[in-house]
Structure formats: C-alpha cells, structure tokens
C-alpha positions as CSV (number, residue, x, y, z in Angstrom):
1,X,79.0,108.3,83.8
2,X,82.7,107.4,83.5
3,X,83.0,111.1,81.8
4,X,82.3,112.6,84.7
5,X,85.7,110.9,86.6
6,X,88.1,113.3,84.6
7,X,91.4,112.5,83.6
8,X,93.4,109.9,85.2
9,X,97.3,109.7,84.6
10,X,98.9,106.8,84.7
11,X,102.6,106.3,85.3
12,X,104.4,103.1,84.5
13,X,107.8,102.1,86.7
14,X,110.0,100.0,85.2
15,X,111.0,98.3,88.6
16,X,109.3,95.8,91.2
17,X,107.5,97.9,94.3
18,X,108.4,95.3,97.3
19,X,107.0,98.1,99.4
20,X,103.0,96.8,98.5
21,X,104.0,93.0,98.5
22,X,107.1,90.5,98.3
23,X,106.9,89.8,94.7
24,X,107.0,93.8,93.9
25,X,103.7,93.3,91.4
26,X,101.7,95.8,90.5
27,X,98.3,96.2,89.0
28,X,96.2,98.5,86.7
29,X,92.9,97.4,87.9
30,X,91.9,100.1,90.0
31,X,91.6,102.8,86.3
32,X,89.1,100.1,84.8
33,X,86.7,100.3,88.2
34,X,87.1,104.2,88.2
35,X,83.6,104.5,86.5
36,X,81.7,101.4,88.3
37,X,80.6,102.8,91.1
38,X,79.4,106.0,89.6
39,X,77.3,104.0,86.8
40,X,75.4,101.8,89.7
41,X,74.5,105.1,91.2
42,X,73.5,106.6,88.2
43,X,71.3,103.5,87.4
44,X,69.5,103.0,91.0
45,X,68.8,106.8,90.7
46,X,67.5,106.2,87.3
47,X,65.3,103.3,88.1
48,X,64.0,104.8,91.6
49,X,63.1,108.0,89.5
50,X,60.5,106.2,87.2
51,X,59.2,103.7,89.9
52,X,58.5,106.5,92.1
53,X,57.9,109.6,89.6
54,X,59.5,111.9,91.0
C-alpha cells in the first residue's frame, strides 16, 4: 500500500540540471511509481494466500 512508502519531499529547482542530460530536463515520474511495486507485492501475496490457504 502506497501508505506504507511515507513521506516523500519534493524540491523544485528553477534551473536546467545539464549534469543528468544535455537539455537539463528533469522529471517527476519516479514519486507516481513510489507505490507500484509495493501494490504488485501486496497483490501476488494476496492472491497466493487464497490459492494456497495458507
């Protein structure tokens, strides 16, 4: 469950980062898949659990 992550802070910088690529973009796309892999081990655990019973 993405609850479980904590807090994440997030810090904006108001100029390009040429040190990560030429252009000096950034991206927020890593805080949206902070909960993904969490969920998909949460659900195989979930469905394993009643398939097996235990």
């Amino acid at each position: 469950m993405a609850a479980d992550i904590g807090s994440i802070q997030v810090d904006f910088v108001g100029k390009p980062d040429t040190r990560f690529n030429a252009l000096g973009a950034k991206g927020l796309g890593e805080v949206a898949m902070a909960g993904v892999a969490p969920a998909i081990a949460n659900a195989v655990q979930t469905f394993f659990n009643r398939v097996l019973g235990s």
